[in-house]
N, C-alpha and C positions, 0 to 999 in steps of 0.2 A: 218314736216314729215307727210304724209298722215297716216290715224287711219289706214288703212290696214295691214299695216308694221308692222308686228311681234317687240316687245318689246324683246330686250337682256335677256334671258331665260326665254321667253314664246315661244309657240307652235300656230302655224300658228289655225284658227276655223273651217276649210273645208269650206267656205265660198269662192265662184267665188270672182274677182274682179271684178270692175260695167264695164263693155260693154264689157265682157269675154262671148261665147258661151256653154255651157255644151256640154262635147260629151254624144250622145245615142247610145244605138244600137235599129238598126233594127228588127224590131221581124219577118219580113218575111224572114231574111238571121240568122236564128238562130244558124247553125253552122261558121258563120266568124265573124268576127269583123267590116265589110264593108270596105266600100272603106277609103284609110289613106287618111287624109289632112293634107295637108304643114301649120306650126307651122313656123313663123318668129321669131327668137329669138331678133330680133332687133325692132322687136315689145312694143313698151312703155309700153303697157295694160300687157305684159308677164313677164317683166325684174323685177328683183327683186333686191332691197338692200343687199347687205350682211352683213351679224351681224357684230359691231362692234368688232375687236381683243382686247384680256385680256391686252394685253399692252398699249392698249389706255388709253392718263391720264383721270384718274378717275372712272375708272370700276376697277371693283373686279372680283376674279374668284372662281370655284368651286374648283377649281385643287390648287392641293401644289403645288409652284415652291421651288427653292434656295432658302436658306435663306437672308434673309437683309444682304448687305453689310456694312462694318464695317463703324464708322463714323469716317469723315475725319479729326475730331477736338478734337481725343484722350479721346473721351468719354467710358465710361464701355461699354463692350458686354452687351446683354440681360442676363439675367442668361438660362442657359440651366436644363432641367430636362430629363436626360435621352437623348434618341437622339431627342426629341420632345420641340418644343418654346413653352411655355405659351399662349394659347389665342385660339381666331379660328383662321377665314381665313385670310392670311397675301396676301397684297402689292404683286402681280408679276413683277413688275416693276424693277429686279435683277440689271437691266442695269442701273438705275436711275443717280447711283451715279459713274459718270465718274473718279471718280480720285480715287477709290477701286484698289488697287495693291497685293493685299495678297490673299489667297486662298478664291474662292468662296463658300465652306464650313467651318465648322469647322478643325481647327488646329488638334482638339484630334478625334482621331479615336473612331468608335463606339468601346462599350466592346466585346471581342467575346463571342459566345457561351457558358457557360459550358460543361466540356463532361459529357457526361452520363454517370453516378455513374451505375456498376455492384455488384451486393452480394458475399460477400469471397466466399461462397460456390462455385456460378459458377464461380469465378477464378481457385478458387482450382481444381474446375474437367475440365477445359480449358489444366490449367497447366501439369495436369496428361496424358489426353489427346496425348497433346505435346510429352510429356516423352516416353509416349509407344512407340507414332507413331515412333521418332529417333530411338526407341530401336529396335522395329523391323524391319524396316530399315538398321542397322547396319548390326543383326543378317545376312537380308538377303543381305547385301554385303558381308559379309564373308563366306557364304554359296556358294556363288554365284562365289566365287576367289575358295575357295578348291574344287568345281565342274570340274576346270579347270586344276588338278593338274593330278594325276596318272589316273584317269579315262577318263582322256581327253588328250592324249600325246602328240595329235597334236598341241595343242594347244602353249606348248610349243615352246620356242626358240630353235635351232637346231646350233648345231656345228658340224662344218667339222672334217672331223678324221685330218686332219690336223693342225686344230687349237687346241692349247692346251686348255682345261678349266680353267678357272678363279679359280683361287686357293681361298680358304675362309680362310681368317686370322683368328686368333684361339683369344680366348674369353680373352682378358690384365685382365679381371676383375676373373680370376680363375688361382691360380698356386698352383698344386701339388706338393707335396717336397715327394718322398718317401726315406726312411733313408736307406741307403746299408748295408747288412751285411759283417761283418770280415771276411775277408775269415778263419781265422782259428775257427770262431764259425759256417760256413756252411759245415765244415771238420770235426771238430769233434761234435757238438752238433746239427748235421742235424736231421730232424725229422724222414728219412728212419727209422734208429735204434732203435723207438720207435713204428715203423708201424704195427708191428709182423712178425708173420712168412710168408715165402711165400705161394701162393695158391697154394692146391694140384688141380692138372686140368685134370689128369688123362688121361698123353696124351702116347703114344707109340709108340715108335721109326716107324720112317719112313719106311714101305714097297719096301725101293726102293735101287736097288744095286745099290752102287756106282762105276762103272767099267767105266764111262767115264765122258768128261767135263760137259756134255750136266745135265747127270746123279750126278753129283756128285751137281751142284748148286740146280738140284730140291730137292735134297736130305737134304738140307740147308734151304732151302725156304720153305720145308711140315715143320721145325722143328719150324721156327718162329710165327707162332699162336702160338703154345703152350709156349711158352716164352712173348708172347704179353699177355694171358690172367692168365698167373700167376704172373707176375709182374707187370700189372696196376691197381691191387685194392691196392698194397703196394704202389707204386706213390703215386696214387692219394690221397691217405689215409694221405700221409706225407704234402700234401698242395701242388704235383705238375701237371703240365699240362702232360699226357702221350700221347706219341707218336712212332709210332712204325718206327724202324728203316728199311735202306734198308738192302738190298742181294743181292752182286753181287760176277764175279769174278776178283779178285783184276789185276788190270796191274804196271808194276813199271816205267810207263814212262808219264809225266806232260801231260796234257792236258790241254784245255783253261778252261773245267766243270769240271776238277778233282784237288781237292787242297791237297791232300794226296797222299804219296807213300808208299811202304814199301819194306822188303826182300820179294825176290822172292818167297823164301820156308818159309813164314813166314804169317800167314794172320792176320789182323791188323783191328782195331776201325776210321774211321775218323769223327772229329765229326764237320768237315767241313760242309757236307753235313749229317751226323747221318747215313753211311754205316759201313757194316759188308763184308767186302772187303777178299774172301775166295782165297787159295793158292791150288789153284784144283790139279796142276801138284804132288805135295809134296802127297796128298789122295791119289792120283791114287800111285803113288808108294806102296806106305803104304798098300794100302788095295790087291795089288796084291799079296803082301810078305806076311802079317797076317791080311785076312780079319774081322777075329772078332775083336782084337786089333784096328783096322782103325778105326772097326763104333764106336768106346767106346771113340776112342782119336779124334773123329768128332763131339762128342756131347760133349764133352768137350772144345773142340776148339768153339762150338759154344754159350757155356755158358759161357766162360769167356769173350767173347767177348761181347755179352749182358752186362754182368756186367759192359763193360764200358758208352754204353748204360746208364745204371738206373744212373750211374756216370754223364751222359750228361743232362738228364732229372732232376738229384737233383741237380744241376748247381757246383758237387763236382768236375767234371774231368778241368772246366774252374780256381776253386779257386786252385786247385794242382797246375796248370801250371802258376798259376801267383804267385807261393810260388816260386817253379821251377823259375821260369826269375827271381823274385828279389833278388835270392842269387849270389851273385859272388863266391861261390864256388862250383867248381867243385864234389866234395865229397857229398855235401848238395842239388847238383841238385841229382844226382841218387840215390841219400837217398829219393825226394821228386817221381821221377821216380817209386821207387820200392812200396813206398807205394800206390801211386796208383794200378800200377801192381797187387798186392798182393790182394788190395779190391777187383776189378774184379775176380780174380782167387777165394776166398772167396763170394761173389755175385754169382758163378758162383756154387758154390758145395752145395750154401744153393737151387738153382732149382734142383738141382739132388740130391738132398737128399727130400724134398720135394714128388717128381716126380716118385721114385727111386722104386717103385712096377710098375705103367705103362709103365713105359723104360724098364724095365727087370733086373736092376741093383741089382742084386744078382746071387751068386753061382760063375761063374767063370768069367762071366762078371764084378761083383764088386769087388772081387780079381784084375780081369786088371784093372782096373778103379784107386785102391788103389796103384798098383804098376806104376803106372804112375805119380800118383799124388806125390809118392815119388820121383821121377828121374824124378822132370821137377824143373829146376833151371840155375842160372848163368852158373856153374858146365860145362854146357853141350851146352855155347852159344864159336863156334868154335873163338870166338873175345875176349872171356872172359871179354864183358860189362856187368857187374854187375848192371841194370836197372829192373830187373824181377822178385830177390831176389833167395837167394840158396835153395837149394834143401828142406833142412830144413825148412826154413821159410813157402814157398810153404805146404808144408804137415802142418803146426802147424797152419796156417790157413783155410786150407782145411780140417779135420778131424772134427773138432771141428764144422763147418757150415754145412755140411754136417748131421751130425748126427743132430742139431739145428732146421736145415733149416729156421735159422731167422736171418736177417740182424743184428741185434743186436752185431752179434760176428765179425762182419766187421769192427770194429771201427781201421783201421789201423794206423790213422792219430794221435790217441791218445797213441800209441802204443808207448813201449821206441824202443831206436834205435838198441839196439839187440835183437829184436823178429821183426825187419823188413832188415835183413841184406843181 
């Protein structure tokens, strides 16, 4: 091999080869490079050897390759350290050993990495971090749904008036028991009787002649405030919800909205709907014949019928009448009949005793009043049904309330059965 020829890593000496030309340049053509001349690469003086390859037997190389292949004759591996062999530069010659069938590295995988160890602390404020962020997040999804609720209606789902709403089934995990009372403990040991007396309201008979129908209901209807506002602080007072009744004038013929009837000339409590169902035609009579008499036996008429009222509100006129159904005797219904009766008529003389200076109820007016209350009884019912109580009875609970005017002396339920006859 000619000395020219670079040696397997050495670097050529800038030295021409012998009957090689140097190029120059021209110094009168200072900006070119002059004219090119053709360079034969098939030129012997030009062609160069090329370095021998690392795989050639018997050269060594700079470079790592693969490691040695295992040997064929069941001898130990090298020991390893780490991923690195023992020694320097090794053999490239990987291919060497033709009958290698197993993996051309190592079996075991290198170790991996350790992770990178953090300080509790920064965990701990990572963790915290975290925690807010979700929390307030939450918050603002919650915020974000009731945004969407009554302030936002449209937003809402929307049902046709035809389609019924989705009923919401009631809570399996909550059941109230409330315990019913006896009817003869909400008869006689009702809390009305211990309410006091009724409110003085100081109201005055109605400004208004009763000479027709029109007349004779308004005449009914200016009386009911005043009856509303003396007898719902004693309601309420007893534990009940107060409600004021209607005012109409009574008809005695069924209707599909009317669940009560009565006598013609007779006007009557329902507590169907909680009217005061007035018998206009019977007033007008009355008050043609004895006008002053009319208006005293009109305000009467109209406090006894209230008293069935406070009856309907302390839930006493419902337990009467289911004393009334459970007896099968006839004798022991209008026995339970009269006592009711008798409370209202007594309910009804503790408001106008009460009352009994703003109404006018003295001098000759309370005289009529008294001679009424005497001659209103069975006595004087053209059927002679004994539901109402006689004459007697009538006055022995009306004297007494009156003068009172405190539910207290209404106890008729507790009454024996000859002082309710």
């Amino acid at each position: 091999m000619p000395d020219s020829v670079p040696k397997p890593g050495h670097f050529s000496t800038g030295e021409p080869p012998p009957g090689s030309q140097p190029l120059t340049l021209k110094t009168a053509e200072p900006v070119g490079l002059g004219k090119a001349r053709p360079v034969a690469y098939d030129d012997s003086s030009v062609r160069r050897k090329a370095r021998p390859l690392p795989t050639d037997p018997g050269t060594e190389s700079d470079y790592n390759g693969p490691p040695i292949a295992p040997l064929t004759t069941g001898a130990p591996y090298p020991p390893l350290t780490g991923t690195r062999r023992p020694g320097g530069p090794r053999p490239s010659g990987w291919h060497s050993n033709p009958s290698r069938s197993g993996a051309q590295f190592s079996a075991e995988p290198p170790p991996l990495k350790p992770p990178r160890r953090h300080s509790r602390p920064i965990i701990a404020g990572l963790a915290v971090l975290v925690v807010v962020m979700l929390t307030g997040a939450t918050i603002g999804g919650f915020k974000l749904v009731d945004s969407y609720g009554l302030q936002r209606p449209l937003s809402q789902p929307s049902i046709k008036k035809s389609e019924a709403p989705i009923p919401v089934p009631p809570d399996p995990t909550v059941t109230v028991t409330v315990q019913g009372v006896p009817d003869m403990v909400r008869l006689q040991q009702n809390k009305i009787y211990a309410a006091g007396a009724v409110v003085s309201v100081s109201c005055k008979e109605p400004a208004i002649k009763p000479n027709s129908q029109s007349t004779i209901l308004r005449y009914y209807q200016a009386l009911l405030p005043c009856l509303n506002n003396a007898w719902a602080p004693i309601v309420k007072k007893a534990g009940y919800d107060f409600r004021s009744p209607k005012v109409k004038l009574q008809t005695s013929q069924v209707t599909d909205d009317e669940d009560c009837t009565g006598e013609s000339d007779t006007a009557y409590y329902c507590s169907a709907d909680e009217s005061i169902n007035i018998s206009w035609k019977e007033d007008l009579k009355y008050y043609k014949a004895e006008p002053q008499a009319a208006r005293v036996w009109m305000l009467d008429t109209m406090a006894h019928e209230y008293g069935h009222h406070v009856q309907q509100m302390t839930e006493m006129i419902t337990a009467s009448f289911s004393r009334e159904g459970w007896t099968k005797s006839k004798a022991m219904k209008l026995e339970w009949a009269r006592r009711r009766e008798l409370q209202a008529t007594c309910f009804g003389a503790a408001f106008l005793g009460a009352n009994k200076q703003s109404l006018g109820l003295s001098g000759e007016k309370l005289k009529t009043w008294q001679w009424e209350a005497q001659h209103s009884g069975d006595e004087y019912n053209p059927e002679k049904i004994r539901d109402h109580g006689s004459r007697k009875s009538n006055w022995a609970w009306s004297g007494p309330a009156f003068t009172s005017a405190n539910p207290k002396d209404c106890n008729t339920f507790s009454a024996a059965a000859a002082k309710v006859s």
